[in-house]
Every structure is written in structure tokens, then in C-alpha cells.
N, C-alpha and C positions, 0 to 999 in steps of 0.2 A: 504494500500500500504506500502511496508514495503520500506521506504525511509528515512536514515539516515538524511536528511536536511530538512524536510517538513516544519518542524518547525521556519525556515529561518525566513519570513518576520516578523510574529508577534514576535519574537524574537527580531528582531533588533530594531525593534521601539519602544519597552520595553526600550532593552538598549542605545538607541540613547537620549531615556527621562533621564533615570538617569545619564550620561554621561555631559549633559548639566546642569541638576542640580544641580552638584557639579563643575563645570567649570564655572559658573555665575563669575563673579569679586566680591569679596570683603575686605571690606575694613581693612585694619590690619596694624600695625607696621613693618617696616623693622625689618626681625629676625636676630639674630646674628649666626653667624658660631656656631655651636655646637661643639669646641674645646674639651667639656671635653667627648666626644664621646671616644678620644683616651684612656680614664683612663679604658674604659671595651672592655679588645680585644675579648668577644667571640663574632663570628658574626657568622648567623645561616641562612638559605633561607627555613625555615621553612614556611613564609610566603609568598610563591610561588617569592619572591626576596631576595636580599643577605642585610640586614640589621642585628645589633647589637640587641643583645638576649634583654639584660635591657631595648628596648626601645621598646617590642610589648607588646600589648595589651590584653595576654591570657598566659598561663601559657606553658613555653616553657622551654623543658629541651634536654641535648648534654650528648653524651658519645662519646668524643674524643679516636682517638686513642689511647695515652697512655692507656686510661680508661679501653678500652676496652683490649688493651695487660695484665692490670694486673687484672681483674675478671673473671674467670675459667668460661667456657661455654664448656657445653658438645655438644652443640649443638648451631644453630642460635638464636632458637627460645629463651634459656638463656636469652639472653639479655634483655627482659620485662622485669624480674625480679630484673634490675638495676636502674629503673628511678621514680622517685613518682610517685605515683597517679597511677599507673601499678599495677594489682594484674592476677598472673596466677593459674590458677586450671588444673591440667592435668589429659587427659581421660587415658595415657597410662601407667603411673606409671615411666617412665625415660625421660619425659621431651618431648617429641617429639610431642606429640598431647598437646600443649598450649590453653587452653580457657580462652581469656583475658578478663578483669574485672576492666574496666575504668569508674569513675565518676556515678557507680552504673550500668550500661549496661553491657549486659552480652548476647550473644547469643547462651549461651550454642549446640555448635557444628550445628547451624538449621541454624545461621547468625553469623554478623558479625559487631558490632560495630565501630570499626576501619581499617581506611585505611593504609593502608603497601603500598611504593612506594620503588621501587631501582630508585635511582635517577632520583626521578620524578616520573616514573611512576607505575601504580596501580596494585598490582598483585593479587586481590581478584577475587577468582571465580567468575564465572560469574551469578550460578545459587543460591549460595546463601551469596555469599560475603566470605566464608573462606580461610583462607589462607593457603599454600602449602609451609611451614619453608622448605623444602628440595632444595627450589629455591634459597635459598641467601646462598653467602660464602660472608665472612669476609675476604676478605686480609689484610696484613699491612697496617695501614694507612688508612683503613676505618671509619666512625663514623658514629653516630646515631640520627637523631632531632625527636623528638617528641613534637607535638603540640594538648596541652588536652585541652579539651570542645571541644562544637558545634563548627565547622570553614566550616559549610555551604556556607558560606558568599565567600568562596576562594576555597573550594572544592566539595560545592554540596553533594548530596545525600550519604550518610551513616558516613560521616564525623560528627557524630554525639558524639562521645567519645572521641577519638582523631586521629591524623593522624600523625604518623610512619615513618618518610623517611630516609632510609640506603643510603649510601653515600659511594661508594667503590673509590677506587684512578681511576683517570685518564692518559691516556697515556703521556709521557710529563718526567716522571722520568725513571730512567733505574735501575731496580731492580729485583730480581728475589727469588723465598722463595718459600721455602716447607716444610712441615709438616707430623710428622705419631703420631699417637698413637694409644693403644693399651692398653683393661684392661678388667674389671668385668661386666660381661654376655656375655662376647664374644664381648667384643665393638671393633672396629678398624673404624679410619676414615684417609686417605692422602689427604692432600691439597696442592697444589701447585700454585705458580701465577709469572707468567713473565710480566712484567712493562718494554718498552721500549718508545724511543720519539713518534713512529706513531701509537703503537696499545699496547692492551695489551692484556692477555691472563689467565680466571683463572678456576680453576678444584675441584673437591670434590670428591672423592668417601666414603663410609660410608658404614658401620653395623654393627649388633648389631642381638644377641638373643633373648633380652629383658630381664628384669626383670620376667616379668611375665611367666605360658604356653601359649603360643599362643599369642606371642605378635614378632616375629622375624622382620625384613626390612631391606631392600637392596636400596639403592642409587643412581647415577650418574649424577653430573652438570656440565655442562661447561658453560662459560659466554667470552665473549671477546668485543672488542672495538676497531674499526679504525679509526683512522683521514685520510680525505679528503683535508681539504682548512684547512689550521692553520694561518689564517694571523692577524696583532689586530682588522681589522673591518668586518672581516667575517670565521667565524669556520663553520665544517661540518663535522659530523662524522656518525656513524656508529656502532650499535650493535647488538649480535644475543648471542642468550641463547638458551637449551636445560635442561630439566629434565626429568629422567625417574624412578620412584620408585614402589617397591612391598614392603606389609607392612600388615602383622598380624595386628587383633583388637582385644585384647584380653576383652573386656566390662565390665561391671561393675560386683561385686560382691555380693553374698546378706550377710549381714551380718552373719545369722543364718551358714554359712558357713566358716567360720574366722578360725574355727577350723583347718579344712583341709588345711590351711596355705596362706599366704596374697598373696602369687604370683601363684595361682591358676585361673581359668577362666573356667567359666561356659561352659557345654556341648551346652547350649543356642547359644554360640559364636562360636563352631570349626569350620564352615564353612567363618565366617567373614573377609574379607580381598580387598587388593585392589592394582589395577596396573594402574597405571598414567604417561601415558608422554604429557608433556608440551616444545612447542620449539615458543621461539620470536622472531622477527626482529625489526628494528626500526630505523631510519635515524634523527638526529637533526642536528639544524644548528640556529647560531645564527648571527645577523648582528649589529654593531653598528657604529651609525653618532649622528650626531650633538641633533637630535631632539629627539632621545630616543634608547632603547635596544629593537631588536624584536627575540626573542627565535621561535622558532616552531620545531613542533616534526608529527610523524607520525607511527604508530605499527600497527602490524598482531601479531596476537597469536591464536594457534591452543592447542587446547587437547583435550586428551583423555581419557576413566576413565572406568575401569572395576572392580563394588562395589558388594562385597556381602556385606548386613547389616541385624543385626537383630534390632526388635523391641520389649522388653518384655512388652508383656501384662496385665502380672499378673506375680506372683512370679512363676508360675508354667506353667506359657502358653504364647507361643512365637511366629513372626510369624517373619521369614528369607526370603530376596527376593535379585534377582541379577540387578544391573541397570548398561545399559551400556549409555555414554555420551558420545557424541563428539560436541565440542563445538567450533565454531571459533568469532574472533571478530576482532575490526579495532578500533584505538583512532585515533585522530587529535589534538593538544592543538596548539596555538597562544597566547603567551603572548609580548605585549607590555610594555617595564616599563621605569623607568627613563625618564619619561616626566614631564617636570617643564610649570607648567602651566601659563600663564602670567598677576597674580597676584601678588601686593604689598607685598608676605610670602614667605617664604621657604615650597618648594611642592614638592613633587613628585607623579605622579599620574602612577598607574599600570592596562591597561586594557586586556582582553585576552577574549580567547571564547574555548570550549572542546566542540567535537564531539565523538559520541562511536556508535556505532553500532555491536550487536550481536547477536548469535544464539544458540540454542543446540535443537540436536538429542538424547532426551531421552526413553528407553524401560527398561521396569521390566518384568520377567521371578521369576515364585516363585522358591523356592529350599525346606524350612520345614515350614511348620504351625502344633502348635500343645506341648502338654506335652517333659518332658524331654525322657518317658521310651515311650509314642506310637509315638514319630512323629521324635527326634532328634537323637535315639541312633540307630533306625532301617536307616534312612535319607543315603544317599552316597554323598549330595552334589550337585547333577548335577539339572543343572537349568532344569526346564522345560517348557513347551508350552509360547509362549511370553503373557502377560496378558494386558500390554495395551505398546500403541508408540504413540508418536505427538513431536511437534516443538515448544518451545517457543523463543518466540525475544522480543529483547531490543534495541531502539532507545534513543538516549539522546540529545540534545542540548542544549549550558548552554554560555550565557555570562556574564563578570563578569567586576568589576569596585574596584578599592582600593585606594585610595586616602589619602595622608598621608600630615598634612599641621602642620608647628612649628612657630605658633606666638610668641613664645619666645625663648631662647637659653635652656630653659628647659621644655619647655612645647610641646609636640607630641599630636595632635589627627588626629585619626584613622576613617576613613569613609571607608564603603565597602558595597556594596549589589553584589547577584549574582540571577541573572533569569535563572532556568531547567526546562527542557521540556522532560519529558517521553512522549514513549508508549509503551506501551508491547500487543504482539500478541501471540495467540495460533492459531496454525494448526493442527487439528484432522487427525487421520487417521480412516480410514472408516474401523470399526468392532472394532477396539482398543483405541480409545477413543471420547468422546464428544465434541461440540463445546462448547469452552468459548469467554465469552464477549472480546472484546480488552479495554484497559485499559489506558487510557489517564491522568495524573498529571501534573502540573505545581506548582512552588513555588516560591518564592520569599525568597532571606534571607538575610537581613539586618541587619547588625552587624556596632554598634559607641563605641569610646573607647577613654579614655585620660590617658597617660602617664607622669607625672612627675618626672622629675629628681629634690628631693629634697636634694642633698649633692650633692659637685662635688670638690673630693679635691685630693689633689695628693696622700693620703692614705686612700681615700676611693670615691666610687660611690654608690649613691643610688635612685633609682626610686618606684615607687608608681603607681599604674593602675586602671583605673575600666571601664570594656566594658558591653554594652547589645545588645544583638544577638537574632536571631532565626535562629533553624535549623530544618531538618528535614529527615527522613529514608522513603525511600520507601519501600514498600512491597518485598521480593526477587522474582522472576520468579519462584522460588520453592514453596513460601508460597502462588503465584498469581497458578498458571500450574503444580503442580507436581503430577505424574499419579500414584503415589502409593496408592493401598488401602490398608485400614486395617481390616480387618476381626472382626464383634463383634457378638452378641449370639441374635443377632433379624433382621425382616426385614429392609433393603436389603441385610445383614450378612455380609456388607463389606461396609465402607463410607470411602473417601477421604479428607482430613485435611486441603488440598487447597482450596483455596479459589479466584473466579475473582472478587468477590465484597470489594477487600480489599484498605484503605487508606491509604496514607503516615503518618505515625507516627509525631508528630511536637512538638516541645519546643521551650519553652523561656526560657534562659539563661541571668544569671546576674552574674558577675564575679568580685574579687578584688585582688589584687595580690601587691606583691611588688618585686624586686630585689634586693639586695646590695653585694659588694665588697668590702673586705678588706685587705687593704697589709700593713705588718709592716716593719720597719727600720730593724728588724733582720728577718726577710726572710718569715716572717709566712704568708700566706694568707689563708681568708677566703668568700667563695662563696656561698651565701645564697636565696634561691627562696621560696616562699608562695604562693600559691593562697584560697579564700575561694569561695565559688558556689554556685547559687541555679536554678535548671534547673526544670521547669513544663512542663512535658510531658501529652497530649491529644492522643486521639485514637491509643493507645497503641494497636498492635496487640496481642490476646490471643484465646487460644481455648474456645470454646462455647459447652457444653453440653445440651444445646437445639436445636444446629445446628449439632453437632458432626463435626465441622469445627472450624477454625481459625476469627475470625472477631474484629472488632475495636469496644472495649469495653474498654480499659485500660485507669486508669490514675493514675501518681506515681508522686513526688516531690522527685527530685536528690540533697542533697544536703551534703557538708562536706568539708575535708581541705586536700590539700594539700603542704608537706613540703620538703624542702632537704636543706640541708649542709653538704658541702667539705671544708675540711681544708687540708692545705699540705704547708711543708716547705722541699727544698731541694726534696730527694728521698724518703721522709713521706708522707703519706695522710690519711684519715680516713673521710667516710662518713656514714648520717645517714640520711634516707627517710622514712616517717610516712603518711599513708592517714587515713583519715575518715570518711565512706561511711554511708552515712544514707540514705536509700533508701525506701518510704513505700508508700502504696497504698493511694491512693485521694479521690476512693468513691467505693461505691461498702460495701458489709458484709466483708468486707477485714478493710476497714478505717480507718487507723491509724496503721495496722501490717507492720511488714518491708516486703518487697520483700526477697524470698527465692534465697539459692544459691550468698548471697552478700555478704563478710568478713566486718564489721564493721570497724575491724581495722587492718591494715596490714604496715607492716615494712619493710628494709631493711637496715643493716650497715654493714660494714665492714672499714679491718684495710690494710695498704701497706704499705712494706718499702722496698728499695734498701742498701744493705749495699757491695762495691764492685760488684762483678758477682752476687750475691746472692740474690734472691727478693722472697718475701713470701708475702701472701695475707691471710686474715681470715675473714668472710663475714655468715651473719646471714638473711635466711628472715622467715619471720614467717605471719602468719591470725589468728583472732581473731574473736568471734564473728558472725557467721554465720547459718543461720535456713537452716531447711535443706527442710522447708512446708512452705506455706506461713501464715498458723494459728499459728507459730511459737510456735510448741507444740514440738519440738525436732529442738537439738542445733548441731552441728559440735563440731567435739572438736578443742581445740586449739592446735595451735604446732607452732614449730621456729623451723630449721635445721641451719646445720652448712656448710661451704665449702673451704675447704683451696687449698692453689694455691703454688706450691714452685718451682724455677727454676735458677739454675746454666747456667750460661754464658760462653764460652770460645769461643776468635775470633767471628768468624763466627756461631758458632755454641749455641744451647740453650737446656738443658734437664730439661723437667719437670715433675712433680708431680703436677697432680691434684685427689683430695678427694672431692665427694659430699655427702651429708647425713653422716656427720663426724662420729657424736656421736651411728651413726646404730640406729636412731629412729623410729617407730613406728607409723607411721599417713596413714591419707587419707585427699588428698584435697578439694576435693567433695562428696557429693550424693546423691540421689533423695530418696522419698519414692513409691511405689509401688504403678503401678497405679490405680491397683483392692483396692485399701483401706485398705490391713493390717498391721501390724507392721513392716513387714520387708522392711530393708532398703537397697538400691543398694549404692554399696561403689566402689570409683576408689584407691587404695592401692597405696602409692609409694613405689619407692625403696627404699632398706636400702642402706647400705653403698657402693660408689662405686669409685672406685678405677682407672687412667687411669695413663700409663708411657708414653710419648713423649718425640721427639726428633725433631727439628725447625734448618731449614740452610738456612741463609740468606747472598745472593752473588750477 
């Protein structure tokens, strides 16, 4: 029965146990005011409430807006590329197709390690968690939290890397700003955004050529927000978005081809591409008395998706199919928080519960199987006879418990578990495809943590953390139900990659971290974050060539550092982000190799200064370190790029200069090796040098 709530009772009585167990009374010291709270003003709602960044329990970083006004983003998706412990690989060569690469997880374009929220809530696909960067605009006054490792414990399934949440202005100011630019491949993007007291209003359109052949796309977002009831003890608003994009894929290249020039694409590709519209709604409202804060929310989302993709086989045999999706789904979220429980401590306790309920309509229709000269060059593209159609859903239920108690004036610990309840269903259609099993999961994930503020002085703050977690990913609806075959050179000459016999993926995470603050008597500060990690992952999904399917075989140990520091005095800043990914197999003829497709080591710094109207930026990221097999018999090369930002001020107005790939360098982010077993390697080439002129009016 495909029923969003079934799940209700045995649910609640889960959560009704852990609920009470951490509401028992006991016995503690009267804690004192946490005064030197005020020496650290970043405060961040990363951890589904608005608390002070130094005092959680997991590694959490902000890119405020200034931040974000001064680091040239050609796009949204940019912004990864600013925060630790973030590393991006991109499929498209100009930044637009982002493959992120957190705490060693990686789902190379099939999944999705990380969660992406605009304010709050989740905008991953449904079918296999990736995310659609065409959906978020930046207005003024936006910013960005980020919160790495497992946080199952507070967001449930795939929150497994980290979770992402963009934070655009709310209505309540009265501003108004627009944007154009305009530069190298044909790029042009206008943005625009009205800020008034009851609603706001904000816009994108965008395109580009592309770097590469066959790589063109087209744009269009709106987003906007009304206020209903704006009173202090009861809000209620209102908002609805729309996206609609077409978009060249231009795929990887094989090396032995480099010749023919880096922004080239394979004949394998010409037909690849894709049209997507996505439109949301969504109503929230929050209430507050005496006894606590209750948020609730409520969304529909609807899409649509028209893909041609290929698959290379071999270096020389390929097989291209068209899949159309339409997809709808529904969230519910309830959070309770700021509840002081009535024990002898300082407490605040956070409870809540999410509901999600969704579907998609998926068909494939082939278009080429086959060599370059007999199947692709002779091919016209057009889809033909449908090859198979069915229905997968997704039920979830999940309540959650967070619990935050300060038996000293510097000591915070952290209590949280969260109970999820999948199911996923397939419905066959009769002559195009088979019955699969229904798929039932539940989890538990229990995450404890303690925070110490060890300094608390009026020119400096510093804290100290260490939490242990588990989380855990479920399988996607793509990797459980996805009807595509793949054609191979024996009986049945076609097997499917899906799999219904698949497990949620699970880890244990152990975490240390520290924050500190530094302010001097002549104006310098400096803001410093760590964390160190060691996450064991069990039934890791991977493909099986004795099954020629996907199955729960995998086990890796996640472990490495994450770093940053910002310094800035006045209109100076200069930051520097360093991660350490050490990612290698558990067991298995692998044992002891790193996982493929990881950067060992990956950077990011740059420099900013204000001098009158005049501001200029210089910013470096680079990857190190990365196999491109899992036998780790072939390396990646290294590379670092450069990107500078410059912008004159007058009045109202701002014109800038941004440069990415400064120096015109020569790289690839990623690449795989060929899945027939020869030498040759598939390479995604980035841009060179790219060049963009804007002009910014703000009234």
C-alpha cells in the first residue's frame, strides 16, 4: 500500500522510548549563564536550530555574505569550492556539472553524498539524490552553512558527507539589485532580486556555449516568498520556485585523443542532452510561547526530465538511450525546539519528525548501440520503440530527538538519535518490465558529543569537541528500480545494474574538532576550524561481476583532516582550506588500496582587499593525489588554478572583472579507465582561461 504514514505507530513508540530516556531527571550543578557565548558572534542553524558555530559538535563551516560578495562564482555551484573539506570534480569542463567529494564519498554522477537545502529544505533528486545547481540564485545577503560528517542523527538518510544549506534573504528589508555579465564561450547570465517588507522576488537567466563541442545550456529561475501573519509569536509564509533548463553533455574524452584538442567530444556523445523543468511550492509557519519554538513546513514538487545519455562500453562501443521522468513528491517537517527540560542544568531539548512521500514515471526508448563508424555516424538520433516503463516510490518516516545539556559554563554535551522508516515500491508495467520485491529499511542513528570551551577571554575564544555517530545511505530508487539495460556479448545480451536486493550503506563515525577566535587590540582577527575523522563504512554498494548487478559487498575506512583559516583586519582578508582524504578499501583483493577517483589532498586560498571603491580578490584551488583505478596502477595529475575577482564601485553602481583559470592551465579533474580493460583513459578536460565583464545596480 503505498501510504506515506504506515509507519506511524511503530515509529512513535520508538520515539516516545528515546524521548523519555533522555528526559529522566538528573542530577547536576546549577550551570552558569554562558556569558562568554557573546565573544563568538557566528551563529549558524546548521543544526536544524539557531545556535553559535564554536559550540556544535561536528565540523561546521559559513560563507557569509560579504564572503560570498568577494569570491568570483561563475556559477552556484562555485561555491563548494570555498569551504574545507569540499572537493569538486567536474563532468562539464566550466563548472556546471559539480561532482562533490566530501570526507572521501563521492557519487560520481549515479548518487549523491550530500544534502543541499535552500532554507531548509532538500533539493536532491529524487531518483538518485543529485542535485540540479540551476535551482539556486544567490542574492545579496545570502550565505552558506555547511555541516561535514555523518548528521544522520538530525537529517536521516544520505546525510552521510555532509549537508549544505543556502540561506537567501528574507522579506522584511526593502532592496532591490540586478546583475548582467557577459564573457568567454559565449557566457551571459542577469540576475535580479526585489527585497520588500511582505514578499520578495528573485530571477536568473543564464548561458553559455560551453567550453567544450557539445557542451551549450540554457537556463531560467524564479524563486519568490510571501509573508502571511508576521507577528513575534506567530509567522507564516509562503514560497514557490520554478526551473527550467536544456543542457549539452558533452562526456568524457579518451585520452589517445588529446590530440585533436581538449575541448572536443566524442561522436559517442552528439546525441546527449537534457530538458528539465522543476517548479515548488511550500507554506511554513512558525509559533512561539512560553514552552518552546514549533516550526512546520509543508512542499509539493513536481519534475520533469527529458535525458539522452550514453554509456561507453568499451573504448570503441557504446550504447545511447533516451529516458523520460516525471516525478512528483510531498515533504512535511515539525520541529519542536527550545524546550528547557525540568532538570537541575541548563537544556535545551529539540524534537521534530519529517515525512516525504514520492514517485516517478520512468521509460527508456534506445537511440544508438554500437561502434563509432557502424552505429553513431550513420544514427539520426531519434528515439525509438519504448524498451521498458514502470513506477518507483518512496515512503519515509523519521522522528528525531536532540538534546543539548551545559553542566558547566563551558562544558556543552550533545545527545541526539533519529529513527527512519523507508519503503520503496516498484510497479511493473505488463510487456515492459518485471516485478521487483518492495523494499523495507529502518535505522537508527545515534550521534553523542562534548564541547569544551577551553579559553574565554575578551581577545580570544576557544572550544575543543569530540562526537560518535552512526549514519547511514540508503540505496537510491535508481540503484533499487532502474529499467535501463545494458547490452553485453553473451546470454541474455542485455543485464540491468539494478538491483531490489540492495542494503543501506552504514558507518560509524568518530570525530575531533576544535574552534578558536582571535581578535587583536589593532584590529587583526583570526578564525580558525579543525576537524580530524575516522568513519567505517559496511555494505558499501558496488557492482558484482558475478551478478552483473550492483550488490552490498563494500567496505572502506574514511579517514583525514580537515582545516581553515581566515584572517582579516579592516577591508583585508586572506584564507587558507587544506583537506586530507584517505580513503581505502577494508577487505576484499583491494585491502589496503585507496578508493579511486579520491584527491588525497586538496586546497583552497585566497587573498581580498578593499582599498576605497576598489576591491580585488586572488584565490587558488588545486587536488593532489588521486588514482584514477582502484589497483592504483595510474595516478591523476596534479594541478592548482588560479581566479581573480576585481570590481570598481560608484554610488549605486559596481563593475567587475572576473578571471577563472588565470594562468590558461592545462588539466583534467577527473577520469575513469575503460571499462573493457585497456589503456585508455576517459578524461573530463576543463577550461582554460575564462574571462567574464559585469555590471551590478543596487537600489
Amino acid at each position: 500500500m503505498y501510504a506515506p504514514f504506515r509507519f506511524a505507530p511503530r515509529a512513535f513508540s520508538v520515539f516516545m522510548a528515546l524521548f523519555f530516556s533522555m528526559a529522566l531527571p538528573a542530577r547536576g550543578q546549577e550551570a552558569d549563564s554562558l556569558l562568554s557565548r557573546t565573544l563568538d558572534p557566528i551563529v549558524v542553524t546548521a543544526e536544524r536550530t539557531t545556535s553559535q558555530r564554536s559550540l556544535s559538535t561536528a565540523g561546521v563551516s559559513l560563507l557569509d555574505a560579504r564572503s560570498l560578495e568577494q569570491r568570483p562564482l561563475r556559477n552556484p555551484a562555485d561555491l563548494l569550492t570555498r569551504l574545507p573539506g569540499i572537493t569538486v570534480l567536474d563532468f562539464g569542463g566550466s563548472g556546471w556539472e559539480p561532482q562533490v567529494v566530501t570526507r572521501g564519498f563521492y557519487g560520481g554522477g549515479e548518487a549523491e553524498y550530500v544534502v543541499v537545502l535552500i532554507n531548509g529544505r532538500p533539493i536532491n533528486n529524487i531518483e538518485n539524490g543529485v542535485v540540479n545547481w540551476d535551482r539556486v540564485i544567490l542574492p545579496p545577503g545570502s550565505s552558506v552553512e555547511v555541516l561535514r560528517g555523518g548528521a544522520s542523527s538530525l537529517y536521516g538518510d544520505a546525510a552521510i558527507g555532509a549537508v549544505m544549506n543556502i540561506i537567501t534573504p528574507a522579506s522584511g528589508l526593502r532592496q532591490a539589485n540586478i546583475r548582467a555579465r557577459y564573457g568567454g564561450f559565449g557566457t551571459s547570465d542577469v540576475q535580479a532580486s526585489l527585497i520588500r517588507p511582505r514578499y520578495s522576488l528573485s530571477g536568473r537567466i543564464d548561458a553559455t556555449d560551453g567550453y567544450r563541442d557539445h557542451s551549450s545550456r540554457q537556463a531560467i529561475t524564479i524563486q519568490g516568498t510571501g509573508t502571511i501573519v508576521d507577528r513575534d509569536d506567530l509567522k507564516l509564509s509562503m514560497d514557490l520556485s520554478a526551473t527550467t533548463r536544456d543542457y549539452e553533455v558533452p562526456g568524457p574524452i579518451r585520452d589517445s585523443d588529446l590530440t585533436g584538442g581538449r575541448d572536443a567530444s566524442l561522436l559517442f556523445f552528439r546525441f546527449d542532452e537534457g530538458s528539465e523543468t522543476t517548479t515548488h511550492s511550500g507554506i511554513n509557519g512558525q509559533l512561539k510561547k512560553d514552552w518552546g519554538t514549533l516550526d512546520a513546513s509543508i512542499s509539493a514538487e513536481s519534475r520533469g526530465l527529458d535525458l539522452f545519455r550514453t554509456l561507453p562500453l568499451s573504448a570503441d562501443f557504446a550504447d545511447t538511450q533516451e529516458r523520460r521522468v516525471n516525478a512528483l513528491s510531498t515533504q512535511i517537517s515539525l520541529i519542536l525546539s527550545d524546550v528547557s527540560l525540568p532538570i537541575p542544568m541548563e537544556n535545551s531539548l529539540l524534537v521534530g519528525t519529517d515525512f516525504s512521500s514520492g514517485g516517478l514515471d520512468s521509460r527508456y526508448r534506445s537511440v544508438a548501440t554500437g561502434g563509432l563508424d557502424d552505429a553513431y555516424l550513420l544514427s539520426d538520433g531519434r528515439p525509438g520503440e519504448v524498451l521498458s516503463d514502470g513506477t518507483a516510490k518512496r515512503d519515509r518516516a523519521a522522528l528525531f530527538a536532540h538534546l543539548d545539556l551545559n553542566p558547566t559554563s563551558a562544558l556543552r554535551v550533545s545527545l541526539g538519535v533519529r529513527a527512519d522508516m523507508i519503503s520503496d515500491q516498484f510497479e511493473e508495467k505488463e510487456g515492459f518490465s518485471e516485478p521487483a520485491e518492495e523494499a523495507d529499511h529502518t535505522a537508527v542513528s545515534p550521534k553523542a558529543g562534548i564541547n569544551y570551551r577551553w579559553i574565554a577571554r575578551a581577545d580570544q575564544v576557544g572550544n575543543v569537541y569530540v562526537s560518535v555517530s552512526k549514519s547511514f545511505k540508503a540505496p537510491t530508487l535508481d540503484q533499487l528500480y532502474d529499467l535501463r539495460a545494458i547490452p553485453v556479448p553473451f546470454p541474455p545480451y542485455s543485464v540491468q545494474i539494478a538491483s531490489d536486493q540492495l542494503d543501506p550503506q552504514r558507518g560509524f563515525n568518530v570525530e575531533a574538532g576544535l574552534y578558536h577566535r582571535i581578535s587583536t587590540n589593532t584590529g587583526w582577527t583570526a578564525n580558525m576550524e579543525m576537524s580530524v575523522y575516522r568513519i567505517d563504512m559496511t555494505d558499501e554498494i558496488d557492482f558484482s561481476f558475478d551478478t552483473f548487478s550492483n550488490v552490498n559487498i563494500g567496505e572502506s575506512r574514511h579517514q583525514g583532516i580537515e582545516s581553515g583559516l581566515r584572517v582579516s583586519k579592516g577591508m583585508f582578508s586572506a584564507h587558507a582550506n587544506y583537506a586530507l582524504q584517505e580513503v581505502t578499501f577494508s577487505k576484499g583483493e583491494l585491502k589496503g588500496n585507496a578508493v579511486k577517483a579520491i584527491p588525497r589532498h586538496s586546497f583552497n586560498a585566497g587573498l581580498a582587499a578593499d582599498r576605497g571603491p576598489l576591491f580585488m580578490s586572488l584565490s587558488a584551488v588545486g587536488n593532489r593525489g588521486m588514482y584514477v583505478d582502484d589497483t592504483n596502477l595510474v595516478e591523476m595529475d596534479n594541478y592548482a588554478t588560479m581566479q581573480l575577482q576585481a570590481s570598481w564601485t560608484r554610488g549605486s553602481g559596481r563593475f567587475m572583472v572576473d578571471v577563472w583559470n588565470l594562468l590558461d592551465k592545462e588539466y583534467s579533474t577527473t577520469a575513469y579507465p575503460d571499462p573493457a580493460g585497456s589503456d585508455v583513459l576517459f578524461l573530463y578536460p576543463a577550461a582554460g582561461r575564462t574571462l567574464l565583464l559585469g555590471i551590478e545596480w543596487t537600489f
